[in-house]
LUMKOLLO-76628 format. One record per residue: residue number from 0; x, y, z of N, C-alpha, C, O in turn. Coordinates in steps of 0.001 Angstrom, whole numbers. Layout:
# LUMKOLLO-76628
 pos     n.u     n.v     n.w    ca.u    ca.v    ca.w     c.u     c.v     c.w     o.u     o.v     o.w
 NUM       X       Y       Z       X       Y       Z       X       Y       Z       X       Y       Z
...
//
This chain:
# LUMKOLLO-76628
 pos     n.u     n.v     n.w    ca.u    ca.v    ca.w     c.u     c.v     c.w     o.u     o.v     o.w
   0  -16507   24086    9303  -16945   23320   10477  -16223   23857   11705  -15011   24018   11851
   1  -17401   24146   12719  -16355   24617   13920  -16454   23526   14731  -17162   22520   14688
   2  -15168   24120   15873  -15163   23447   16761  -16076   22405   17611  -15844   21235   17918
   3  -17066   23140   17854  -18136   22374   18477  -18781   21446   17692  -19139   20376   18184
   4  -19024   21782   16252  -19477   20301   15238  -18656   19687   14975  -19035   18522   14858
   5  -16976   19888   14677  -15958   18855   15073  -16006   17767   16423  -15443   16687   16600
   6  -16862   18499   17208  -16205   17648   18511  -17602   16465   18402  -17579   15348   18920
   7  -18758   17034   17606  -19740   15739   17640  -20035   14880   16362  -21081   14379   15950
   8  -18617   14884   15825  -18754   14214   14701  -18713   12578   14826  -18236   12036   15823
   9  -19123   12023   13993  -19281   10589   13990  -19002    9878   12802  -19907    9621   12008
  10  -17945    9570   12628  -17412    8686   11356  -17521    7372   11014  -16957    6825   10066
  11  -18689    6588   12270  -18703    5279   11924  -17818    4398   12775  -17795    3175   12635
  12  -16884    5242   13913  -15841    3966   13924  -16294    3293   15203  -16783    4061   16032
  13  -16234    2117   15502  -16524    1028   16440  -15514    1574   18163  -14309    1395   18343
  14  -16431    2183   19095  -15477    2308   20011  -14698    1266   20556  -14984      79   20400
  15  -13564    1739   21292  -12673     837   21490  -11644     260   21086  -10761    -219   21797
  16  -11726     278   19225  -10545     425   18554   -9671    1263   18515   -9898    2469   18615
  17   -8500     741   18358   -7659    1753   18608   -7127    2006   17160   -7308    1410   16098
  18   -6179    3450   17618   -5777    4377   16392   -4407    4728   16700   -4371    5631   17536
  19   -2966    4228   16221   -1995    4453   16223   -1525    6106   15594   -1518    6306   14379
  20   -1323    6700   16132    -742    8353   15355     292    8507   15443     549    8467   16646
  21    1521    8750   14650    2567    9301   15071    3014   10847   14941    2209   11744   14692
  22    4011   10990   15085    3546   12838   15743    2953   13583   16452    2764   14771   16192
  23    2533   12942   17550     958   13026   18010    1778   14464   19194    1671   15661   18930
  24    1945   14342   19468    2721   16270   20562    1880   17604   20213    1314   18484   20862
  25    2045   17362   19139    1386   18745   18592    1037   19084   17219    1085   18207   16357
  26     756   20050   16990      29   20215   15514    -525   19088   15042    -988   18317   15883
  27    -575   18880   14229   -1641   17456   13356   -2658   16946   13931   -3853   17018   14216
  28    -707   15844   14034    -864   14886   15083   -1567   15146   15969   -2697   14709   15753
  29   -1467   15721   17015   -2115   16422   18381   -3953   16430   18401   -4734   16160   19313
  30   -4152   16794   17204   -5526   17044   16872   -6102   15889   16459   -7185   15683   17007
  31   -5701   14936   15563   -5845   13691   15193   -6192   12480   16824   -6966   11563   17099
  32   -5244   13120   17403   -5720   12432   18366   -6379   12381   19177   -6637   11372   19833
  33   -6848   13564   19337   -7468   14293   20181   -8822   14140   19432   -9282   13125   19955
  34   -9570   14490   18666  -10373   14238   17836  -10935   12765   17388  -12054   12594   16904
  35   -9837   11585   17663  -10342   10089   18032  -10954    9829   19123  -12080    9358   19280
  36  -10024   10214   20036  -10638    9699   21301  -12199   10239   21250  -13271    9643   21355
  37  -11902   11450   21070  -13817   11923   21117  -14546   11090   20474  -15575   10973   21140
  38  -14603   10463   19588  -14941    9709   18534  -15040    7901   19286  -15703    7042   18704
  39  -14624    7731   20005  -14152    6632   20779  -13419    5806   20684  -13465    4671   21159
  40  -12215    6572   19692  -11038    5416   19943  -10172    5078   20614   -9939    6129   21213
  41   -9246    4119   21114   -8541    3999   21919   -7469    4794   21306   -7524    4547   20101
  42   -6351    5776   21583   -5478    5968   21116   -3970    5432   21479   -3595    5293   22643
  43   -3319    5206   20566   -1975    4683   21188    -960    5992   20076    -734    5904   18869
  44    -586    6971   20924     -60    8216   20990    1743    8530   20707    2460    8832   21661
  45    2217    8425   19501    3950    8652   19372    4231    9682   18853    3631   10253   17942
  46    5842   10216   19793    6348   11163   19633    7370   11204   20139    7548   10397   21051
  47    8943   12535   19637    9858   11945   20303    9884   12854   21696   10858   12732   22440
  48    8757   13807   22060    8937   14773   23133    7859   14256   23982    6634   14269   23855
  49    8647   13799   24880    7864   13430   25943    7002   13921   26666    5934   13320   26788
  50    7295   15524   27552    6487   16527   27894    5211   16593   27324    4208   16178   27905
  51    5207   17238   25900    3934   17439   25673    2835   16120   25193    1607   16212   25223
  52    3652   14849   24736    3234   13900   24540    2467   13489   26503    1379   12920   26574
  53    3028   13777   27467    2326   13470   28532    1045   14431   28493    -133   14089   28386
  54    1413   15330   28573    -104   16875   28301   -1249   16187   27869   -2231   16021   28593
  55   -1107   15555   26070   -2098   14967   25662   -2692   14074   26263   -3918   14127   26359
  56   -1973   13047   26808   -2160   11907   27042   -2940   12308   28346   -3859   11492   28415
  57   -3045   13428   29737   -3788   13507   30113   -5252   14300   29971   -6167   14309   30795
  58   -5185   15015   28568   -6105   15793   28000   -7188   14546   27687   -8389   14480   27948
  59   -6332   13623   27052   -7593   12441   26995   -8152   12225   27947   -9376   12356   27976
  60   -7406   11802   29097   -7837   11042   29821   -8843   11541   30997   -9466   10953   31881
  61   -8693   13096   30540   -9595   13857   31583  -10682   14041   30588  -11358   15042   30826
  62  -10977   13493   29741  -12514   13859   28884  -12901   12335   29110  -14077   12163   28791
  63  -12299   11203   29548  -12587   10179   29501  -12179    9031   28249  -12707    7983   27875
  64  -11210    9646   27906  -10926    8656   26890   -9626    7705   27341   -9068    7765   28436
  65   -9141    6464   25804   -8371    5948   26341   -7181    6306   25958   -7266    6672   24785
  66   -5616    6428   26525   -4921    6685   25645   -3423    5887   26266   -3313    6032   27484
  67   -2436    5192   25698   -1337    4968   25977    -313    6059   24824    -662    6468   23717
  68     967    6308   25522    2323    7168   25093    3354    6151   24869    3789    5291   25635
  69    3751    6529   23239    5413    5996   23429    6337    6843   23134    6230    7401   22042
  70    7252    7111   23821    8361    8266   23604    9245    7322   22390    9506    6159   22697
  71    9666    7812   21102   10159    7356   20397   10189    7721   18844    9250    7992   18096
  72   12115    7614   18484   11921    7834   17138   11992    7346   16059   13077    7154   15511
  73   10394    6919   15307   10001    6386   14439   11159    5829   13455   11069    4663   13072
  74   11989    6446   13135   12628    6238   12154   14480    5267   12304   15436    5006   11574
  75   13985    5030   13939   14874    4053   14605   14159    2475   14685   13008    2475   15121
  76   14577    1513   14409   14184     247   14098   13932    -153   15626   12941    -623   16186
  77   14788      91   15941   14318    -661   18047   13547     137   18388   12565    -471   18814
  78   13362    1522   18477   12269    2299   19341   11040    1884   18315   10015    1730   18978
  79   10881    1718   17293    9641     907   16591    9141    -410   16933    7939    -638   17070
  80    9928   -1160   17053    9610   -2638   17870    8907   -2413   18972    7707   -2666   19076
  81    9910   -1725   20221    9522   -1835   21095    8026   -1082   21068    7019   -1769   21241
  82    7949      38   20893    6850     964   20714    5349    -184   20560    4316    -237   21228
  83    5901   -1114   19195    4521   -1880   19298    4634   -3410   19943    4037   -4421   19572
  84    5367   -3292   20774    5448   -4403   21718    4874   -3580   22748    3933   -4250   23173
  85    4925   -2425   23426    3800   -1984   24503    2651   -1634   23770    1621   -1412   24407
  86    2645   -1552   22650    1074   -1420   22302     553   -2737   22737     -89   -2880   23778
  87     822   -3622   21979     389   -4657   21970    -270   -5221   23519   -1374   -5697   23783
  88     972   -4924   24416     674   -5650   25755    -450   -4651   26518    -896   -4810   27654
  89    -762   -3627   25613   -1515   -2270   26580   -3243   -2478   25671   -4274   -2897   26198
  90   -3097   -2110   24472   -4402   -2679   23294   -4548   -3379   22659   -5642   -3584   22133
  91   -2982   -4383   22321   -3408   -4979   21418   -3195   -4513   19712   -2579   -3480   19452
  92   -3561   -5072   19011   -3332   -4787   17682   -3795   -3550   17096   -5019   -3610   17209
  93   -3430   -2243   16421   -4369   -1017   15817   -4869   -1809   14849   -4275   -2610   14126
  94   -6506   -1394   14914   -6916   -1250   13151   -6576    -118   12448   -6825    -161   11243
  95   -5991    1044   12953   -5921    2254   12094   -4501    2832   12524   -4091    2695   13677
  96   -3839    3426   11626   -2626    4042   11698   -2176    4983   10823   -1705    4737    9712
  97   -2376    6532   11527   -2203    7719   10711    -582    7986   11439    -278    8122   12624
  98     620    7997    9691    1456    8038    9817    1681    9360    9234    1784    9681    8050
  99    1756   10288   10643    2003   11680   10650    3336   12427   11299    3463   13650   11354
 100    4465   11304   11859    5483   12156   12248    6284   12484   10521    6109   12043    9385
 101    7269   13574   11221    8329   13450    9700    8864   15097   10160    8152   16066   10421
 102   10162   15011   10150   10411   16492   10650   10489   17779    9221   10598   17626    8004
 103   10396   18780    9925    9964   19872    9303   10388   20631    7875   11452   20110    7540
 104   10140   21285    7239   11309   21716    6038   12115   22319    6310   13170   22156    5697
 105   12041   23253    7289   12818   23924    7826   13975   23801    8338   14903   24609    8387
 106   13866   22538    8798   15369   22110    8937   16569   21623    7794   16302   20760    6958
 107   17451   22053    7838   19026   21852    7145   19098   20607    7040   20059   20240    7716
 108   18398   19412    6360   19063   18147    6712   19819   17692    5499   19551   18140    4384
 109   20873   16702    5732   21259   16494    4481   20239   15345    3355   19522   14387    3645
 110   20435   15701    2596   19489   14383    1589   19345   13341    1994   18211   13004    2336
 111   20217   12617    2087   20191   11501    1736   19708   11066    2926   18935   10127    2734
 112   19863   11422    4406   19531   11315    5686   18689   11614    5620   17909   10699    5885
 113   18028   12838    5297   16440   13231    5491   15584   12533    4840   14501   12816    5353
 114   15342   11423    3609   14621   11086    2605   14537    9896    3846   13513    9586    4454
 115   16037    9267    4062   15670    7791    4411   15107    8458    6043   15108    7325    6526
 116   14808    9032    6818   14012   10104    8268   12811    9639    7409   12280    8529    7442
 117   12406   10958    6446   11122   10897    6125   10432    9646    5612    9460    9097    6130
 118   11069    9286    4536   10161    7711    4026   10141    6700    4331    9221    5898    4173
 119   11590    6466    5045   11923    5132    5664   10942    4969    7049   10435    3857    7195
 120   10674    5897    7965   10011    5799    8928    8297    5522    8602    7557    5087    9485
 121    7728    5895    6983    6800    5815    7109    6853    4351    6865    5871    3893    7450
 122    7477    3438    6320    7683    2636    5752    8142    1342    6616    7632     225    6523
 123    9169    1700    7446    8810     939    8926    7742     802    9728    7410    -319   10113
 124    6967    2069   10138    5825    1921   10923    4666    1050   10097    3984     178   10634
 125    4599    1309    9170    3367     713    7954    3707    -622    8125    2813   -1403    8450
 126    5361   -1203    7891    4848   -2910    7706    4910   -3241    9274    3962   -3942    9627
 127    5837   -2886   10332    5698   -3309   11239    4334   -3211   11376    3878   -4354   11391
 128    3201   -2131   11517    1916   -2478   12110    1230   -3439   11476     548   -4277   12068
 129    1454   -3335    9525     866   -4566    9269    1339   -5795    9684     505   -6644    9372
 130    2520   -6401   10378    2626   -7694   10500    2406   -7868   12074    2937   -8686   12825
 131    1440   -6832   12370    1210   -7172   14197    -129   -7837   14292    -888   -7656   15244
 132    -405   -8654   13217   -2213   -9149   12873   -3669   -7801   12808   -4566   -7509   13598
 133   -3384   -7440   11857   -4335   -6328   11580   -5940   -6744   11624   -6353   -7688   10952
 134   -6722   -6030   12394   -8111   -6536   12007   -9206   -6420   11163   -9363   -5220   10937
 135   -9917   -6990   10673  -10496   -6664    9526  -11005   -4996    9550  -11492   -4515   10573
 136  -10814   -4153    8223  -10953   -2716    8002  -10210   -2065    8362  -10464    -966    8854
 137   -8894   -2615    8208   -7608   -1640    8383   -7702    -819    7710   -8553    -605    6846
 138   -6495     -22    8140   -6906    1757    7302   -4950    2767    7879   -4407    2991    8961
 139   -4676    2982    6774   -3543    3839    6924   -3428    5026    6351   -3456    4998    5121
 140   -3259    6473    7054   -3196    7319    6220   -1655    8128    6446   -1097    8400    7509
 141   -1331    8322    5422     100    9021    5697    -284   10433    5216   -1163   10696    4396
 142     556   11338    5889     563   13005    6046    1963   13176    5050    3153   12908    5215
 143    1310   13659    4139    1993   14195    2650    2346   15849    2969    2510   16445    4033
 144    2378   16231    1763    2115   17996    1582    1696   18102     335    2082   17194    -400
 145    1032   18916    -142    1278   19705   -1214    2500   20405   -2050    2418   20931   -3160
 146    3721   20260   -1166    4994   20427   -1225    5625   19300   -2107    5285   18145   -1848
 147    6440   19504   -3040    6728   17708   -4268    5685   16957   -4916    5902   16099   -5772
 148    4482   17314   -4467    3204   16557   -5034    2831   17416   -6381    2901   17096   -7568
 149    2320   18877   -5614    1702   19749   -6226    2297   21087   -6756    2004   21700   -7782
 150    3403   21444   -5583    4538   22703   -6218    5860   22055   -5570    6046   20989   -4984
 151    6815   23271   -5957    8040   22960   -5483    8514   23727   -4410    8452   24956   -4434
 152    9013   23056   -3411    9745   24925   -2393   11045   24474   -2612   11587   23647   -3345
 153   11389   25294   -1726   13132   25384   -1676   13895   24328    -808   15123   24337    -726
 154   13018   23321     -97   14176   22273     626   13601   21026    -380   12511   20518    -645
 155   15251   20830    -834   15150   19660   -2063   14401   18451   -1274   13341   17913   -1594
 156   15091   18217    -350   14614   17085     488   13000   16440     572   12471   15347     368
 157   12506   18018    1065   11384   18148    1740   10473   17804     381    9746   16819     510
 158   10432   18358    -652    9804   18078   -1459    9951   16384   -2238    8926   15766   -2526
 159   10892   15986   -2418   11317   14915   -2683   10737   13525   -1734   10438   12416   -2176
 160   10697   13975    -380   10488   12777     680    8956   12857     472    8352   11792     347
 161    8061   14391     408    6899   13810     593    6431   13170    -573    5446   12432    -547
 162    7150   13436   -1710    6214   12823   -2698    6744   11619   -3065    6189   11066   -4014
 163    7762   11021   -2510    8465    9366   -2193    7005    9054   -1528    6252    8249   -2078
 164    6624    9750    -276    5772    9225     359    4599    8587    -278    4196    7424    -280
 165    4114    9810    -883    2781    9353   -1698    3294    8091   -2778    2521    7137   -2870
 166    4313    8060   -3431    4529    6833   -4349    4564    5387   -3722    4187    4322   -4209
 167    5043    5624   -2684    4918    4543   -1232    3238    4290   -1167    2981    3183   -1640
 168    2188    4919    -770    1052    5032    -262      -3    4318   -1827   -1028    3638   -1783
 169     772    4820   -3056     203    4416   -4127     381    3134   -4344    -532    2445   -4798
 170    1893    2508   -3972    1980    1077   -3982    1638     531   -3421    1582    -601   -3901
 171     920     664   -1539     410    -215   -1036   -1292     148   -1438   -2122    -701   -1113
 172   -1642    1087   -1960   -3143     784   -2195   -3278    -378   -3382   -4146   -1248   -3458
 173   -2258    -157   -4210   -2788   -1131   -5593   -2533   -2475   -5212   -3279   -3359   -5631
 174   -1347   -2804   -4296    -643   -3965   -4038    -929   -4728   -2664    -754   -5945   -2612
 175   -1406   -3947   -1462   -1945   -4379     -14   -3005   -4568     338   -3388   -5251    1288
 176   -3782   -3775    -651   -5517   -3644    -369   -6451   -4690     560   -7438   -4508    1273
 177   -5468   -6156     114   -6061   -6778     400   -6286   -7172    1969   -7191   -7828    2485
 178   -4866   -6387    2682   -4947   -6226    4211   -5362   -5096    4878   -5920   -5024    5973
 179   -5010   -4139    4049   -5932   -2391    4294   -5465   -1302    3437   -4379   -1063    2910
 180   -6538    -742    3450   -6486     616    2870   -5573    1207    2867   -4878     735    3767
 181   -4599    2738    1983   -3956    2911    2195   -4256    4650    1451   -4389    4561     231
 182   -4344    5763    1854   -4268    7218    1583   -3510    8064    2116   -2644    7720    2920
 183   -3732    9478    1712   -2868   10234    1664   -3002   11432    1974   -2430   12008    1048
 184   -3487   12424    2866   -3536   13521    3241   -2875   14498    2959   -1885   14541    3690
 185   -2923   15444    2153   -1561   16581    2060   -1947   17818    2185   -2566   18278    1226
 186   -1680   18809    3503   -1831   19880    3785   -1334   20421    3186    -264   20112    2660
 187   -2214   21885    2989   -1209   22920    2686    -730   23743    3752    -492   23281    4868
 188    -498   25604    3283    -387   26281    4469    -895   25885    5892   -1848   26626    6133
 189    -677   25059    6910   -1687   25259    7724    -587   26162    9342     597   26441    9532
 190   -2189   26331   10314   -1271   26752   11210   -1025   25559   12589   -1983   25241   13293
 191    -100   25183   12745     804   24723   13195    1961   25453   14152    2446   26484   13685
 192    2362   25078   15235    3805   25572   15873    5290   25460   14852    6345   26090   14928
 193    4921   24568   14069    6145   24434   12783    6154   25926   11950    7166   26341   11385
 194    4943   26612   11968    4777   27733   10995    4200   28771   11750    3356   29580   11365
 195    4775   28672   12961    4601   30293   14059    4911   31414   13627    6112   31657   13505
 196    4052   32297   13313    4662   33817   12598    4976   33593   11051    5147   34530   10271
 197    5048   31962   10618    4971   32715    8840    3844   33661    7870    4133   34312    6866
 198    2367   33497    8567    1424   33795    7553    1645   35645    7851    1248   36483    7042
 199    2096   35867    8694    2538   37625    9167    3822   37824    8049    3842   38970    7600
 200    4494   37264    7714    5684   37396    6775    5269   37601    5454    4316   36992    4968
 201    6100   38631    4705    6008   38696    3302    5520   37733    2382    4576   38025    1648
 202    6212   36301    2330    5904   35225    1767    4438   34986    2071    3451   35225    1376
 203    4546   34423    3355    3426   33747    3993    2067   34758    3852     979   34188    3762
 204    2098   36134    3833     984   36915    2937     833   36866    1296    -211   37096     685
 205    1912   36567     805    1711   36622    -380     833   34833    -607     -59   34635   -1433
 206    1308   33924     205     706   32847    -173    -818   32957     362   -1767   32592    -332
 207    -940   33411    1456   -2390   33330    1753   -3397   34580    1243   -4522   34766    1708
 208   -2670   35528      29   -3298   36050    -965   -3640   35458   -1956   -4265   36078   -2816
 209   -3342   34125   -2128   -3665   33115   -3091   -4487   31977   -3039   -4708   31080   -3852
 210   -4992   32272   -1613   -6031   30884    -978   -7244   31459    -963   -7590   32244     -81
 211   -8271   30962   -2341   -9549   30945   -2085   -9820   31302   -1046   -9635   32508    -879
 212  -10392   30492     199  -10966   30343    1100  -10066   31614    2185  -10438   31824    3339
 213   -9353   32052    1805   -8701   33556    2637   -8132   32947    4046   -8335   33643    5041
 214   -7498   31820    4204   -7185   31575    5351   -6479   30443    5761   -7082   29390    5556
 215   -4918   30311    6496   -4685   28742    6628   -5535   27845    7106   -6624   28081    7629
 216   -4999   26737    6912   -5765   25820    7595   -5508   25222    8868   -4513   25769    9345
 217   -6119   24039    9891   -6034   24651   11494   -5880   22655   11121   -6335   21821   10338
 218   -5102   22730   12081   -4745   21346   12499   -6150   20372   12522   -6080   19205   12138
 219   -7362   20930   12982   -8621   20169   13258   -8807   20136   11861   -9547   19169   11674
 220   -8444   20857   10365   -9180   20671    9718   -8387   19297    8767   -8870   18376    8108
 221   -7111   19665    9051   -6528   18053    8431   -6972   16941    9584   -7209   15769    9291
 222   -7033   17348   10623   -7320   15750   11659   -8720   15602   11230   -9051   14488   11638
 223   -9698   16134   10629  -10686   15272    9957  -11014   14975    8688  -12082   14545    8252
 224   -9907   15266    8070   -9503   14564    6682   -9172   13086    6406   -9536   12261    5568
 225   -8046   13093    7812   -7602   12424    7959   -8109   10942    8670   -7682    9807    8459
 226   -9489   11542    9851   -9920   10821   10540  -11245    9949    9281  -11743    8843    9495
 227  -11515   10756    8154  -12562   10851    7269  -12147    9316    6523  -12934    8369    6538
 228  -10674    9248    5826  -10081    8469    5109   -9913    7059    5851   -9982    5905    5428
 229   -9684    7557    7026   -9347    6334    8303  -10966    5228    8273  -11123    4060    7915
 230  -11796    6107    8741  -13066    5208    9388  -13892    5056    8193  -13947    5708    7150
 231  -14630    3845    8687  -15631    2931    8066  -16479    3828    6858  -16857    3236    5847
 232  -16726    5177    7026  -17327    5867    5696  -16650    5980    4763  -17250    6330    3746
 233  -15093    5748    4637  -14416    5874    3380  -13687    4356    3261  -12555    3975    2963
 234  -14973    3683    3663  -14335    1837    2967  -14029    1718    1903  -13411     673    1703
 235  -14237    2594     702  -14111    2571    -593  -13552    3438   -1327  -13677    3607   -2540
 236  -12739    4162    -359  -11607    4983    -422  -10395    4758    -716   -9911    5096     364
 237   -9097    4304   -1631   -8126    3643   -1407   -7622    4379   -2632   -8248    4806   -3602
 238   -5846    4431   -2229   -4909    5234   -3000   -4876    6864   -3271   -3962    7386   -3909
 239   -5897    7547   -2753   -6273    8900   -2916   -4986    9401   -2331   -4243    8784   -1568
 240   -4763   11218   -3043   -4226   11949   -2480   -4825   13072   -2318   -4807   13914   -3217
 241   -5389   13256   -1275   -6594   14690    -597   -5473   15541    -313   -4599   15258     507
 242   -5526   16934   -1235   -5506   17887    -389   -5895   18921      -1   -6602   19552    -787
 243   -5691   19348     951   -6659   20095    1968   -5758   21009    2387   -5014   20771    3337
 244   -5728   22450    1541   -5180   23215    1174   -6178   25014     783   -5766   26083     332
 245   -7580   24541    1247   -8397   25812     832   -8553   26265    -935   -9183   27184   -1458
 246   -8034   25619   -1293   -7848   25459   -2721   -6588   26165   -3418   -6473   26617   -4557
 247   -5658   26108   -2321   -4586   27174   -2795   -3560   26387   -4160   -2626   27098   -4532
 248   -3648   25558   -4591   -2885   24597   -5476   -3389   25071   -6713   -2668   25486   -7620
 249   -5242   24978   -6771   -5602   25426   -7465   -5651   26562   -8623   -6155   26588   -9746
 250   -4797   27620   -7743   -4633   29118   -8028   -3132   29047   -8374   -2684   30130   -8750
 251   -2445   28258   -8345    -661   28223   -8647    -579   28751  -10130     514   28863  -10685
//
């Protein structure tokens, strides 16, 4: 799907609702959001870099969409409050919330800090939004990997947190359902500013000698995975873990 049939896609969702993203600056995120608004959602836009989080926020707003910014990091209990205390006073309650921040593998973090970064934040944002009165056809998708799910790499962490994640995402589908949906997105290779210059590297050729489809994948193609799981066509969607990987898992 290119660009231009990405941009006239239609998933069903009711304009005006809004769509909470976190990570939203760049890569994924960025596209996820960018890809709602077209769609007509209101977006309410988090990240901890302000700069490019403003960029987006007028990229919407010059195609005509809606969008509010919160500078903030998820995985801090007050910048989460507050965050959906200006939602609230700006849209109002999300029906949808793709929980896509979580920092990179690449970074050195220690364990025990990085697990409670990665899961704890998904895990804050999830109940705080559920206890902000959710409206009927809620919908949450959290941004996994293929990384701890499906293979192993080399940051213990990294592999460990995302697939905490998904065990998280599995308990609220069997156990929350009854307030919303709950899935799981897990990229593989894709290209991203997190992975500038890997697919040119030894590794990063040897992995994308192993992808069916001969090619990473592009931020638009998880933001409509993601947007897919979210809206009203996948009402009957719940607990999945999609990934969207070109079939490179497949070939391991």
């Amino acid at each position: 799907m290119d660009r231009t049939t990405q941009s006239r896609a239609d998933f069903g969702f009711e304009h005006g609702d809004t769509l909470l993203v976190t990570g939203a600056a760049s890569g994924i995120g960025r596209a996820v959001a960018l890809h709602a608004a077209r769609m007509g959602l209101r977006v309410s836009a988090w990240d901890l870099q302000a700069e490019p989080l403003a960029t987006l926020a007028a990229e919407i707003e010059g195609a005509g969409g809606e969008v509010m910014t919160v500078v903030g990091d998820v995985s801090d209990e007050t910048a989460v409050r507050d965050g959906f205390a200006a939602l609230a006073e700006t849209f109002g309650a999300a029906r949808y919330l793709a929980n896509n921040a979580g920092p990179p593998s690449s970074i050195p973090l220690e364990f025990d800090e990085a697990v409670r970064i990665s899961v704890g934040s998904v895990r804050r944002m999830t109940e705080t939004w559920a206890a902000s009165g959710l409206p009927a056809g809620a919908a949450m998708v959290a941004t996994t990997s293929v990384a701890g799910n499906l293979v192993g790499t080399e940051s213990d962490w990294y592999s460990a947190a995302k697939a905490a994640v998904m065990g998280y995402v599995r308990h609220l589908a069997a156990h929350r359902a009854g307030e919303f949906r709950s899935n799981a997105v897990a990229p593989g290779m894709t290209d991203t500013p997190r992975l500038a210059g890997f697919a040119s590297s030894e590794n990063g050729q040897q992995i994308l000698g192993r992808i069916p489809l001969g090619r990473m994948g592009s931020p638009d193609d998880m933001a409509m995975a993601i947007l897919f799981l979210l809206s009203p066509l996948g009402a009957y969607v719940n607990g999945v873990f999609l990934p969207v990987d070109g079939g490179w898992t497949i070939t391991q």
